[in-house]
C-alpha positions as a Python dict, from the first residue, in 0.01 Angstrom:
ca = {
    (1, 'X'): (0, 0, 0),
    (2, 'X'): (-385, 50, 26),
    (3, 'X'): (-553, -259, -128),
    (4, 'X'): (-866, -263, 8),
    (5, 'X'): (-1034, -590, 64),
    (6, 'X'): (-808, -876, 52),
    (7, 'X'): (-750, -971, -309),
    (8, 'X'): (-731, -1343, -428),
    (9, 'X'): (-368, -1396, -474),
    (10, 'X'): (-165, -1708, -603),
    (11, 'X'): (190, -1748, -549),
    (12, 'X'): (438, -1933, -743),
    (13, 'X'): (750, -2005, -669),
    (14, 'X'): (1073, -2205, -582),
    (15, 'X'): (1376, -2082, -428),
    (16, 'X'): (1515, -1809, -180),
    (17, 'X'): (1473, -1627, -459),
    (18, 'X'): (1051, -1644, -401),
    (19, 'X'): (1060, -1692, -82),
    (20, 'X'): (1159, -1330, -32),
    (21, 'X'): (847, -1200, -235),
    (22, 'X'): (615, -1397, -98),
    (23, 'X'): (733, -1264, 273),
    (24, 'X'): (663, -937, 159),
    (25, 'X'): (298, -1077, 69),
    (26, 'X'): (276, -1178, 381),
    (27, 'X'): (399, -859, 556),
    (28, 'X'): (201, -655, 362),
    (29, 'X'): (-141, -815, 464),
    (30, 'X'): (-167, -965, 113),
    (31, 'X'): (-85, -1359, 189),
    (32, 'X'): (-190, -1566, -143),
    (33, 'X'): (-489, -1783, -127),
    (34, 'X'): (-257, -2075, -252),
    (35, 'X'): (141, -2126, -268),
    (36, 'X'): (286, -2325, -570),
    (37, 'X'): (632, -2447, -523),
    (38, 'X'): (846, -2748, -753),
    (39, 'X'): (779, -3082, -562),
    (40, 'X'): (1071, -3169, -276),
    (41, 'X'): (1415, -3277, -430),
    (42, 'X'): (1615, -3512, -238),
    (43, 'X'): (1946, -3311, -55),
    (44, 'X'): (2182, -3369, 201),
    (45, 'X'): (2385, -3635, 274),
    (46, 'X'): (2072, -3904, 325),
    (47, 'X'): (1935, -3776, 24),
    (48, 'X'): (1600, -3729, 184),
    (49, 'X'): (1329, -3550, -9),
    (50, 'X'): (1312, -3146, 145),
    (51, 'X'): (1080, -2889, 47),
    (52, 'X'): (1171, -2553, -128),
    (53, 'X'): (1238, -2258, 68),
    (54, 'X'): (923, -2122, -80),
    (55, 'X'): (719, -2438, 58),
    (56, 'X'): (880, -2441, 432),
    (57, 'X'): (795, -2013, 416),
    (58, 'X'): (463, -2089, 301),
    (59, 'X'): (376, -2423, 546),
    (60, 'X'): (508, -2188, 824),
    (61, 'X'): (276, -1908, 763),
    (62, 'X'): (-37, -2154, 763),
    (63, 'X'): (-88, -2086, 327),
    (64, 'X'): (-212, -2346, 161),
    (65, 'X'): (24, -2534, -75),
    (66, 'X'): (34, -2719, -391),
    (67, 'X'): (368, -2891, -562),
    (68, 'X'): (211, -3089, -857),
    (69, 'X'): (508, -3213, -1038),
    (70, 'X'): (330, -3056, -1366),
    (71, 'X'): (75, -2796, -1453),
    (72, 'X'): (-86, -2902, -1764),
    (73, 'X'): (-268, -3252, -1653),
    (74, 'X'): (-686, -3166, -1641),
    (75, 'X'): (-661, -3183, -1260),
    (76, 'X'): (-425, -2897, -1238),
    (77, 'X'): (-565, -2670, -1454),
    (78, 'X'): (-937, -2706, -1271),
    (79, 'X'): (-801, -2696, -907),
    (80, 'X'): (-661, -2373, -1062),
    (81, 'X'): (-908, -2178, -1207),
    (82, 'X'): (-1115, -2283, -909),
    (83, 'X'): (-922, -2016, -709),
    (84, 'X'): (-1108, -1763, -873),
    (85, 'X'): (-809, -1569, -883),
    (86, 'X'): (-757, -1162, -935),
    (87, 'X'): (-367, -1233, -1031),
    (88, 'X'): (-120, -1490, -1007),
    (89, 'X'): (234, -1387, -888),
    (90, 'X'): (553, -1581, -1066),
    (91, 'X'): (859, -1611, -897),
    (92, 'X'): (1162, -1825, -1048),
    (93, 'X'): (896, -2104, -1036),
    (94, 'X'): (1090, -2366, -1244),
    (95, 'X'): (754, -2510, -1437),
    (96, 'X'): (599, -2358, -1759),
    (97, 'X'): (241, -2238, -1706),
    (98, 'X'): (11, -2335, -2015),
    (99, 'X'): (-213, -2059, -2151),
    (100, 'X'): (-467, -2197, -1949),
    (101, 'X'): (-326, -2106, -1673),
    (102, 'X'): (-220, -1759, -1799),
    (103, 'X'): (-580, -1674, -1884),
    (104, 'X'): (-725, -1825, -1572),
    (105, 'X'): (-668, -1499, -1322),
    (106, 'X'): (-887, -1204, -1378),
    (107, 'X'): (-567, -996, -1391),
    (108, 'X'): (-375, -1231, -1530),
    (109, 'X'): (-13, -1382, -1437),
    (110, 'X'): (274, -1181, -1394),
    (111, 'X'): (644, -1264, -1341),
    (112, 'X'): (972, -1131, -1178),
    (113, 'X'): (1245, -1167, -1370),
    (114, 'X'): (1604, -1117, -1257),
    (115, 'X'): (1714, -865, -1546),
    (116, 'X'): (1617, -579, -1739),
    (117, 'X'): (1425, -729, -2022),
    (118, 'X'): (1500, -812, -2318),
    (119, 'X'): (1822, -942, -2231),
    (120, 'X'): (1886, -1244, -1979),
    (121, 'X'): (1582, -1392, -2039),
    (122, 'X'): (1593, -1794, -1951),
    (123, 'X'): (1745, -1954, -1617),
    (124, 'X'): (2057, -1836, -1462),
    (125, 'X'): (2021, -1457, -1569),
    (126, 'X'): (2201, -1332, -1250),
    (127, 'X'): (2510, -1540, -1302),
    (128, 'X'): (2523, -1477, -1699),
    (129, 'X'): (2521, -1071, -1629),
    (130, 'X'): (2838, -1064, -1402),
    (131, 'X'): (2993, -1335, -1643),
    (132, 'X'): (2951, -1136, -1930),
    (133, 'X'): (3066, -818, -1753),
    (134, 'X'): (2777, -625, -1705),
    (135, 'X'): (2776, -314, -1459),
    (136, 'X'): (2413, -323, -1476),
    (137, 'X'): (2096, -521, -1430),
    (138, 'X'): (1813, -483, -1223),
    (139, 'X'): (1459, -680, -1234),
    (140, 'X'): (1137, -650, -1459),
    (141, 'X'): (750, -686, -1346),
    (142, 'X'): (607, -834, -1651),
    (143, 'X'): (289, -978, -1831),
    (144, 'X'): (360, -1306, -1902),
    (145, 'X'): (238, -1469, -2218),
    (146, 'X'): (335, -1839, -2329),
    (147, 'X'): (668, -1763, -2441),
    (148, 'X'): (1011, -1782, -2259),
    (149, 'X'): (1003, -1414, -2101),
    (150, 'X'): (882, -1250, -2387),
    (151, 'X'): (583, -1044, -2187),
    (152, 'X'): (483, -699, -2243),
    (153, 'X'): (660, -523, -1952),
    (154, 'X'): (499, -327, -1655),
    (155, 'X'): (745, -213, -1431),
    (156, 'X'): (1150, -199, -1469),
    (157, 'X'): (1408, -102, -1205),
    (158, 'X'): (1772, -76, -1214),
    (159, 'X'): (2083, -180, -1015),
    (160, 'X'): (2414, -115, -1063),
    (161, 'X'): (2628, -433, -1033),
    (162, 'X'): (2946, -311, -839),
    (163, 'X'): (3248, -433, -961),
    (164, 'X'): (3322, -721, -658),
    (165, 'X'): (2948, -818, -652),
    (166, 'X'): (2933, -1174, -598),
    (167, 'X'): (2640, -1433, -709),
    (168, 'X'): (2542, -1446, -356),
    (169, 'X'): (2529, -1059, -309),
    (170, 'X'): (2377, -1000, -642),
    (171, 'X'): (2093, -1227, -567),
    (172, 'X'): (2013, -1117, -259),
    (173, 'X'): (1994, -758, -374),
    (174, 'X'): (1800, -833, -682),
    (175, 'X'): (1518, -1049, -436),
    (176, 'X'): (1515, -762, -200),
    (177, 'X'): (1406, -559, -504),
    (178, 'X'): (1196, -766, -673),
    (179, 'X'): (1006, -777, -301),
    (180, 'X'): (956, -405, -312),
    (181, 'X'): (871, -336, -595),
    (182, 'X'): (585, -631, -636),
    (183, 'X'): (444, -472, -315),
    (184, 'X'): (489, -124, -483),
    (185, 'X'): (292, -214, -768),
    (186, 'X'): (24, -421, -605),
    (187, 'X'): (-283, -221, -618),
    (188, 'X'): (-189, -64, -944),
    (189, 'X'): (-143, -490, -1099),
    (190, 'X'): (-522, -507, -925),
    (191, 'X'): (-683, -183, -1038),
    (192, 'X'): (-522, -275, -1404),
    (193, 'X'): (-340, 97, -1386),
    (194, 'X'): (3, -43, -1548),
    (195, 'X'): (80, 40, -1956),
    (196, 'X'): (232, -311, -2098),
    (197, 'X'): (543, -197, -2306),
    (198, 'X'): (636, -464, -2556),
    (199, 'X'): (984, -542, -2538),
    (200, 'X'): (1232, -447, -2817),
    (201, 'X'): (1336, -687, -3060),
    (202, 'X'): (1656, -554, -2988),
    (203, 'X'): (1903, -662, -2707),
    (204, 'X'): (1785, -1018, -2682),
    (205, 'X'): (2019, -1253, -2480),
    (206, 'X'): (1954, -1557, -2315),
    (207, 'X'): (2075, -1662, -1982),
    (208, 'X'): (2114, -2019, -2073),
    (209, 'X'): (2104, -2303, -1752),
    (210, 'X'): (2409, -2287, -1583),
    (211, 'X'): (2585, -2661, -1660),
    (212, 'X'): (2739, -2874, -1422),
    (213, 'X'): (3117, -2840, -1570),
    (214, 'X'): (3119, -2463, -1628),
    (215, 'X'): (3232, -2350, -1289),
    (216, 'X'): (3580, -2526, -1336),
    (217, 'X'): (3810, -2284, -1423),
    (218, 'X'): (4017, -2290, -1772),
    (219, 'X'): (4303, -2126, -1718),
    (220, 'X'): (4368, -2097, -2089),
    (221, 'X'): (4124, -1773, -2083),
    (222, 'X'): (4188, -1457, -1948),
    (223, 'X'): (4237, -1377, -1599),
    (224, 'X'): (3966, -1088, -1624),
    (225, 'X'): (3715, -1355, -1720),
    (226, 'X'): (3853, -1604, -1470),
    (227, 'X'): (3785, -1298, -1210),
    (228, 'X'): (3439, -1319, -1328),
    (229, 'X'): (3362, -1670, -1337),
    (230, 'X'): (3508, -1658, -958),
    (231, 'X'): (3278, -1379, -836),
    (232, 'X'): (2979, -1539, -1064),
    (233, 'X'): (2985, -1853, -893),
    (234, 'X'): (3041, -1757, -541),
    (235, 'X'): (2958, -1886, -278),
    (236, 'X'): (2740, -2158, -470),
    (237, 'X'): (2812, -2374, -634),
    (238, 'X'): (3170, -2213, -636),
    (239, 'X'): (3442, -2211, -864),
    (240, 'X'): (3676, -2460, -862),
    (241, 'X'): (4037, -2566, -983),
    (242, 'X'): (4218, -2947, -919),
    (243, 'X'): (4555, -2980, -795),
    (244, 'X'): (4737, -3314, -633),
    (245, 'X'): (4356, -3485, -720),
    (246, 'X'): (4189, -3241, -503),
    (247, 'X'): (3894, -3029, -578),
    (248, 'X'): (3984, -2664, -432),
    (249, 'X'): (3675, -2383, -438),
    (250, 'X'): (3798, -2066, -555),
    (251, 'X'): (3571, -1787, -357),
    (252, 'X'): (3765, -1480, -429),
    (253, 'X'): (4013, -1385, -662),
    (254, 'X'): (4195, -1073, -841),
    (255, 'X'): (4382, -1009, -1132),
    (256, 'X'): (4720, -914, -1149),
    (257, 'X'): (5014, -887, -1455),
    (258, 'X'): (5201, -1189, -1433),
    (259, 'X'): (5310, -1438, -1743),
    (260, 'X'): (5323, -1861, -1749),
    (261, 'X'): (5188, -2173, -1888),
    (262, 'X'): (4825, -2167, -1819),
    (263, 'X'): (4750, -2281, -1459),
    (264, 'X'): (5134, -2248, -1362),
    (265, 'X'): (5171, -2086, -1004),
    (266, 'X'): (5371, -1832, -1021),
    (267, 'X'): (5468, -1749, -666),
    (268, 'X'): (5422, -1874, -355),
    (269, 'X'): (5109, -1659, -251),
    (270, 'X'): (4881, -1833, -493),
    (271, 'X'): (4913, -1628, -811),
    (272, 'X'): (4806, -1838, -1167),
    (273, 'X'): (4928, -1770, -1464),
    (274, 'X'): (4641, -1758, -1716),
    (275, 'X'): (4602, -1734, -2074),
    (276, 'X'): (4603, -1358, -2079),
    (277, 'X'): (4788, -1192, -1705),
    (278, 'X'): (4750, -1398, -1386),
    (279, 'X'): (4481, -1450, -1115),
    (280, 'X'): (4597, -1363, -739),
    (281, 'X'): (4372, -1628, -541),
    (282, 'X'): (4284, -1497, -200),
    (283, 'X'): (4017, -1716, -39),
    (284, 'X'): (3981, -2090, -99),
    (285, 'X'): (3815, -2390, 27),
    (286, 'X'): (3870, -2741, 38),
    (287, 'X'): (3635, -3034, 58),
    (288, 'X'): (3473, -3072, 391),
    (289, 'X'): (3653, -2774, 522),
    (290, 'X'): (3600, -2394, 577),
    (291, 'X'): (3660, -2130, 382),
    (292, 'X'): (3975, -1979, 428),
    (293, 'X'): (4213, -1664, 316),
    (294, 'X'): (4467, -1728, 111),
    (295, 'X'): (4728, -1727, 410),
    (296, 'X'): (4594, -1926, 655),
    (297, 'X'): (4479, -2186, 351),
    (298, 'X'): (4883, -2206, 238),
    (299, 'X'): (4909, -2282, 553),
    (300, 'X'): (4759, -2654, 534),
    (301, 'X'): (4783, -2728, 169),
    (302, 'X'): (5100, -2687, 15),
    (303, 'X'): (5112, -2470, -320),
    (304, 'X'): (5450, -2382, -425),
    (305, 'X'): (5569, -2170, -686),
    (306, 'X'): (5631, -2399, -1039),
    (307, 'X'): (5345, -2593, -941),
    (308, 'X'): (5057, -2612, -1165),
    (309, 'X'): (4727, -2703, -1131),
    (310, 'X'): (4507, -2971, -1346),
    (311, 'X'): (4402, -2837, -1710),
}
């Protein structure tokens, strides 16, 4: 990447997610003049306030932050056009820029988004594509404009979901090319060298916010969607099932022919009926304890055929 004198760069983002782009800033002698990140939440057990992984990356590379709890108060928008910006990289930041913002960068603001545009716009669009089944997604440099991921696009690239990909995996394969190809595309964002392709009108979807319920498993639906929901969901927040009051994670899964009332364990090696075949569970996790396969876990938590677990 030849950019020439350092360009003014700001850098917006949240979660691991960012944080991976904005290393490759970093690395690639192109640090931003200012980090934006979502204010500290309160985690862990004392609840104490921590800041983003994009805020600790940023704080530990000597960047100057910013994590104003909104963008659109007066204050804001001034100590933001004050950076006199060439372009302003988004990164699942969390917070909706106002078009005063968008306008402010001589280049503009452009965002990574976690699919190939039009579809999955919105929040969770990782999760949504393996829960729907896809065997494709990939990410998309684009313009962004005041609506929810309905830019002109710059740059798309492709990756093949494989058929065990995980959340987890998925994630950290679409960051790692987000990372590339924002560094890719650097000087050609600067020198204004990238044709903005309005996207279709068709093939919208919309990755709705992943709600706090929807990891629990139904076991009225079919185990091929079960599978999904498992693999979707893993390792965080994880999908889960009750049984004797107990929450158990469900990290891994397969399906397998097998008949029963929905949620009825069919054998003693931790295969569920479901509404349509079964689902062979083969690594679990309880509360406060490690992950284990599906042996070891029978092992210390009793499961027995013609049990069944919560609806």
């Amino acid at each position: 990447m030849t950019l020439g004198d350092r360009p003014r760069l700001a850098f917006l983002g949240t979660p691991d997610f960012a944080a991976t782009s904005l290393r490759a800033l970093i690395d690639a002698g192109a640090p931003p003049l200012c980090v934006y990140a979502q204010p500290p939440r309160p985690a862990g057990r004392g609840q104490q306030p921590q800041p983003s992984p994009v805020e600790r990356l940023a704080r530990d590379a000597g960047l100057a932050v910013r994590t104003p709890a909104r963008l659109r108060d007066p204050d804001a928008i001034r100590d933001f056009a004050a950076l006199e910006l060439d372009l302003a990289v988004v990164a699942a930041y969390g917070l909706i820029l106002p078009q005063a913002l968008l306008d402010a960068p001589r280049r503009g603001c452009i965002n990574l988004h976690a699919s190939l545009l039009p579809r999955w716009r919105g929040a969770a669009p990782i999760q949504r594509a393996i829960l729907a089944g896809d065997t494709v997604t990939g990410i998309t440099l684009m313009q962004m404009d005041a609506g929810l991921d309905t830019g002109a696009m710059l740059r798309q690239e492709a990756l093949p979901i494989a058929p065990d990909a995980t959340g987890g995996a998925l994630h950290d394969a679409l960051a790692a090319l987000a990372a590339r190809l924002l560094v890719d595309s650097l000087p050609d964002l600067l020198a204004g060298r990238l044709a903005a392709t309005p996207q279709p009108s068709d093939g919208v979807t919309y990755a709705a916010k992943l709600e706090r319920t929807e990891p629990k498993l139904d076991w009225t639906k079919p185990a091929v969607e079960l599978a999904r929901a498992v693999r979707a969901f893993a390792p965080r927040p994880g999908a889960y099932a009750e049984h004797s009051g107990e929450r158990i994670k469900i990290l891994a899964a397969a399906v397998e022919t097998g008949r029963g009332a929905p949620g009825t364990l069919l054998d003693d090696r931790l295969l569920v009926a479901c509404g349509e075949q079964a689902l062979r569970l083969t690594r679990l996790q309880r509360a406060g304890r490690a992950p284990l396969e599906a042996e070891a876990f029978r092992r210390g938590f009793a499961l027995p055929a013609g049990g069944r677990f919560e609806p």
